[in-house]
C-alpha positions in Angstrom: 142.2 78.7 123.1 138.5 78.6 123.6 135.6 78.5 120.9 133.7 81.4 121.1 130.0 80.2 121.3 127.9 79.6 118.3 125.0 82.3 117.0 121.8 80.5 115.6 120.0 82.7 113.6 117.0 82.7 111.1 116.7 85.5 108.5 113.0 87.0 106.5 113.1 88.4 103.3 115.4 87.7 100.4 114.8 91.1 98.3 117.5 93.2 96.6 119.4 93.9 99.3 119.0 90.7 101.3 122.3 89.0 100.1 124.4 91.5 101.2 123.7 90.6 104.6 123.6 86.6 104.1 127.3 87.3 102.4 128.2 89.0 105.6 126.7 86.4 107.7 128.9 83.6 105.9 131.8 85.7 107.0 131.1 85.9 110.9 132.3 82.4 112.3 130.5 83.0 114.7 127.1 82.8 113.3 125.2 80.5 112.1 121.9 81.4 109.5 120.0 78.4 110.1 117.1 78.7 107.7 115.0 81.5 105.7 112.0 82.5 104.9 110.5 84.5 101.9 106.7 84.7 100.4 108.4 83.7 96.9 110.1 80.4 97.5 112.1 80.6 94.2 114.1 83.6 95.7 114.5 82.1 98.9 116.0 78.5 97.2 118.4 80.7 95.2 119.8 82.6 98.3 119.9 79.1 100.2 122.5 77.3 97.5 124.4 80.8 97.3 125.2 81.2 101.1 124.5 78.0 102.3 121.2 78.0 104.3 120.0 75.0 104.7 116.4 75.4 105.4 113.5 77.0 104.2 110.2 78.0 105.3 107.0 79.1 103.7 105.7 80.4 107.6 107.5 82.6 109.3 106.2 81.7 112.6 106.5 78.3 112.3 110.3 79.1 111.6 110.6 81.0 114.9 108.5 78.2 116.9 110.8 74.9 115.3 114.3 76.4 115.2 114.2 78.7 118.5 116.9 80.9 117.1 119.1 83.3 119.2 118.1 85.8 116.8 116.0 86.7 113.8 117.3 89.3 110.8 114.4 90.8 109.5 115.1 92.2 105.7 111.5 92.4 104.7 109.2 95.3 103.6 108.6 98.0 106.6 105.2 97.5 107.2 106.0 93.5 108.4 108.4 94.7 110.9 105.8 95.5 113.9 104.3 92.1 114.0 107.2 90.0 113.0 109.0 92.1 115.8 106.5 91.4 118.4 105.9 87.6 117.4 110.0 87.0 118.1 110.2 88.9 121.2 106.9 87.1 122.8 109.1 84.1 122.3 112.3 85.5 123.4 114.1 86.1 120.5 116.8 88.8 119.7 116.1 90.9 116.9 117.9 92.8 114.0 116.1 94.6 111.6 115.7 96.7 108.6 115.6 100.2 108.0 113.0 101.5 107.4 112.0 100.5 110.9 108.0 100.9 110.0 105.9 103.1 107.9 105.3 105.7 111.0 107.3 106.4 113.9 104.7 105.4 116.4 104.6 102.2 114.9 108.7 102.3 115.0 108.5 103.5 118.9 106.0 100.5 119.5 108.7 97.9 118.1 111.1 99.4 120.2 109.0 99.5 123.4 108.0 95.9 122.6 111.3 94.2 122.4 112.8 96.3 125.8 109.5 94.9 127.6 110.1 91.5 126.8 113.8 91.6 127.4 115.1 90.7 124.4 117.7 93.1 122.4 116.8 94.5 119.7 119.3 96.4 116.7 118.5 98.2 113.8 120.5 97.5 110.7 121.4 101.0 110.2 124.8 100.2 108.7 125.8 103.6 107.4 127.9 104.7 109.9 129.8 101.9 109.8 131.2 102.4 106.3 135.2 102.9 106.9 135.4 106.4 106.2 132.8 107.2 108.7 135.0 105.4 111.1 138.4 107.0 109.7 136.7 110.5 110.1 135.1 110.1 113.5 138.7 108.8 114.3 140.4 111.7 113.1 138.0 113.6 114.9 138.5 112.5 118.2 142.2 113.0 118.0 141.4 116.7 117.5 143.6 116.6 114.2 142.1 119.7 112.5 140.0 120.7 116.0 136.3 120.6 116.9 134.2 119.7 113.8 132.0 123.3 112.8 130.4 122.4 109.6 130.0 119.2 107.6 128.1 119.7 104.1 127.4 116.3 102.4 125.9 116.3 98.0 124.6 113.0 96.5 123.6 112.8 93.1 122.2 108.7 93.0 120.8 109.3 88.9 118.5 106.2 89.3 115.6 108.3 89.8 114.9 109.8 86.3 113.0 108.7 83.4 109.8 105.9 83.1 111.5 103.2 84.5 113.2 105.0 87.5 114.4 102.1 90.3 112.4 99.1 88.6 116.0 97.6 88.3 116.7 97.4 91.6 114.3 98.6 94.0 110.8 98.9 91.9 109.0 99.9 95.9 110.7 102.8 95.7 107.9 104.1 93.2 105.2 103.6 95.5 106.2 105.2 98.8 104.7 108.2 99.6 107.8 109.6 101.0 111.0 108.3 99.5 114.3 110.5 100.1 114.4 111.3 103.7 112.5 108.0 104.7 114.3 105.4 102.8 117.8 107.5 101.4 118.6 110.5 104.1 117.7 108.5 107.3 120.8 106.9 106.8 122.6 110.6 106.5 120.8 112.1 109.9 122.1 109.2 111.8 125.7 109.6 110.6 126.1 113.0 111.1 124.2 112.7 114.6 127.4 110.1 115.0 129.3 112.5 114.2 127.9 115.7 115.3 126.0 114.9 118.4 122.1 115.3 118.3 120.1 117.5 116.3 118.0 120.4 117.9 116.8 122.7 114.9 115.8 121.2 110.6 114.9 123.3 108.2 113.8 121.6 104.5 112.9 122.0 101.3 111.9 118.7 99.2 110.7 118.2 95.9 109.6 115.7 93.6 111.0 115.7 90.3 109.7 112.7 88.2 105.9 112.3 88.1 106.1 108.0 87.7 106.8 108.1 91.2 104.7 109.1 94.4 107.5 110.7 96.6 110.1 113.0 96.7 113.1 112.4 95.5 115.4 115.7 96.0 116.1 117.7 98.9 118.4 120.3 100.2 118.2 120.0 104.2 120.1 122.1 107.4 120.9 120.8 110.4 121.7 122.9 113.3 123.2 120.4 116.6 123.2 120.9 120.5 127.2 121.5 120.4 126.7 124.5 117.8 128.1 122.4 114.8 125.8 122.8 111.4 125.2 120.7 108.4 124.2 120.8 105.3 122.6 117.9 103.5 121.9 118.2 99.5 120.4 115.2 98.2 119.0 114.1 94.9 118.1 110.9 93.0 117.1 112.0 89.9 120.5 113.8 88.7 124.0 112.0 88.2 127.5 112.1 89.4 130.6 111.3 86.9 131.8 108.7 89.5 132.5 104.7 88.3 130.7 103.8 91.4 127.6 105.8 92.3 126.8 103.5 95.3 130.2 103.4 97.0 130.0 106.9 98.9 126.9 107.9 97.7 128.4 111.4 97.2 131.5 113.7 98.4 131.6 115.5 101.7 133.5 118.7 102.9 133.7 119.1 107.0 135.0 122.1 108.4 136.6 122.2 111.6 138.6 125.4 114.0 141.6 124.2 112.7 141.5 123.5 109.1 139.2 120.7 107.1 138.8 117.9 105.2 137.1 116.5 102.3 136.1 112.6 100.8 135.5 112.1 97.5 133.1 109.5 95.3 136.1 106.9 95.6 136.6 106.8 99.3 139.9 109.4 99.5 140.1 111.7 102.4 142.4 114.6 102.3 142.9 116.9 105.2 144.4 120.2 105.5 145.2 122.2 108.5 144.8 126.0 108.3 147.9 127.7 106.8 149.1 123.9 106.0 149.2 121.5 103.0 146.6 118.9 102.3 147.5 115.3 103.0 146.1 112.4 101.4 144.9 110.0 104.5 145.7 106.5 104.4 143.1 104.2 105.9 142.0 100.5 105.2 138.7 100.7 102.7 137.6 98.2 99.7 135.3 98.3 97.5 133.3 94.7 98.8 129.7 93.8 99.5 128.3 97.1 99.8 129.9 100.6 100.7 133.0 99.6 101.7 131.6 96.7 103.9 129.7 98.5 105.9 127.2 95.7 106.2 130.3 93.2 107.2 130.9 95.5 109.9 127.4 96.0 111.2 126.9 92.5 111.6 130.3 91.8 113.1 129.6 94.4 116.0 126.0 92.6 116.4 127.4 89.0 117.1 130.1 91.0 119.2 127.6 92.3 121.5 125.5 89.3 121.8 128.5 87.5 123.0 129.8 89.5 125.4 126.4 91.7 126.7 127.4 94.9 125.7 125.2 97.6 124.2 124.5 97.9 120.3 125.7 101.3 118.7 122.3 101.4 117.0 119.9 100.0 119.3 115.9 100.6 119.5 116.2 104.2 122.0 118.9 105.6 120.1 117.6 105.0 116.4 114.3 106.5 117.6 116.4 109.4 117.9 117.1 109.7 114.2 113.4 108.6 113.2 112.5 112.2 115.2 114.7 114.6 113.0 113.4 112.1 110.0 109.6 113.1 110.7 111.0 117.1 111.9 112.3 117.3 108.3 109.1 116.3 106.7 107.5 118.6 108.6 110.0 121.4 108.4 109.4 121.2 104.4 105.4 120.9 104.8 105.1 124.2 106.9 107.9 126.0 104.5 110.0 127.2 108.1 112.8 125.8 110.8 111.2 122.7 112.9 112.9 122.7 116.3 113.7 119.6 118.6 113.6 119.0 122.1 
């Protein structure tokens, strides 16, 4: 049998949620993270002995330039993206990257343009829809089990947000960004229901910010009308809790309505589906609780080493994310003019 070929990659950043991604990596046999670099060397070295990266470098050009990687995984702060970006594809480097893509979306259309003009391919980490009960419902949803999908409504309640030292434990950046829910939080929400609803043509938002320690919103209550008819409903809020062990594993509980009957998921992963006039049935499907949501990064990362080795096209590549970074900025500006935001 023959060896599939080896990935050499080199990763930026080694922040909070860095080392979910280096676990994954250590998983794909594929791929190989050849070296790291962060502005803090002390985080760095302590990511190298966990995961087993061997080298480190205090220039991130000079890392790119000496180990001419196949690829670069870029988990720093949003506002590095466009000229890290453009420094790996001027020398021919493939690229995954963070969400959020960049601070504004011409800046995130620029990365984009940049990497399809110098010819190398370019994924955003957007690993949300990859969580196994997105996959188990877009399954069930293409065998037509309960009919076309009409309605999906989705509630998080996160309760990191409240009090003085909202997010310092984990992501203390979230304080300063002038727009926090939709930008950082609900991206990742439009760009699974446009997986599974089909693209958006009409917002309409009302946002809020409930604790005054931090500069952005953090609650929101967002509708969604698609090309195919379908509606959604997204209702979204740090600040306030959820009885739930694990907060992080869904990030909330969603109810989709369909012509034939529904179905609904609940903080711990189970789906249960009911036909009109029927029983509900608890669906069996393949999820842990590992790395992060159900190993949705695992997956992510496996589907980007698949497509580098055999050429096809990333689920989430540049064109289509920019797709989801319109509704992001339509929302914002649904909820600054207080009316529905169309799309084209």
């Amino acid at each position: 049998m023959r060896t599939r070929p080896t990935l050499k990659g080199v990763a930026m950043g080694a922040g909070y949620f860095s080392r979910f991604q280096y676990e994954a990596w250590t998983r794909i046999p594929e791929v190989r993270i050849a070296a790291l670099y962060n502005r803090t060397e002390s985080k760095a070295r302590e990511l190298m002995a966990r995961y087993g990266v061997p080298a480190y470098y205090p220039d991130w050009r000079e890392m790119i330039d000496r180990e001419r990687p196949d690829f670069v995984d870029l988990i720093t702060p949003p506002e590095t993206h466009e000229e890290m970006c453009a420094y790996a594809a001027s020398r021919g480097v493939h690229i995954i990257c963070q969400k959020p893509l960049a601070p504004a979306f011409d800046q995130s259309r620029r990365i984009v343009e940049t990497a399809k003009a110098a010819g190398v391919r370019f994924m955003v980490h957007e690993n949300w829809r990859w969580q196994p009960w997105y996959r188990k419902i877009k399954e069930i949803q293409r065998a037509g089990t309960i009919g076309e999908f009409t309605h999906l409504y989705f509630r998080m309640r996160m309760g990191d947000g409240w009090g003085e030292n909202a997010y310092l434990d984990r992501q203390p950046f979230f304080r300063d960004y002038p727009r926090l829910l939709i930008y950082e939080t609900g991206v990742h929400f439009i760009d699974t229901f446009r997986y599974l609803l089909g693209e958006v043509t009409e917002v309409f938002a009302n946002l809020r910010r409930l604790n005054p320690v931090i500069k952005g919103e953090e609650t929101g209550q967002i509708f969604f009308r698609f090309a195919g008819g379908a509606t959604a409903i997204l209702d979204a809020n740090r600040y306030n809790e959820v009885e739930s062990p694990s907060p992080r594993f869904t990030f909330g509980v969603v109810r989709i309505d369909a012509m034939g009957g529904h179905l609904t998921m609940d903080t711990e992963a189970n789906i249960r589906l009911k036909p009109l006039g029927g029983d509900g049935v608890q669906v069996d499907y393949p999820r842990a609780n590992l790395n992060f949501c159900g190993d949705c990064v695992y997956f992510l990362q496996r589907h980007f080493a698949d497509c580098m080795l055999s050429g096809q096209e990333f689920e989430s590549n540049g064109e289509d994310y920019l797709k989801t970074l319109r509704v992001v900025d339509a929302v914002y500006e649904s909820a600054a003019q207080g009316q529905a935001v169309k799309l084209n």
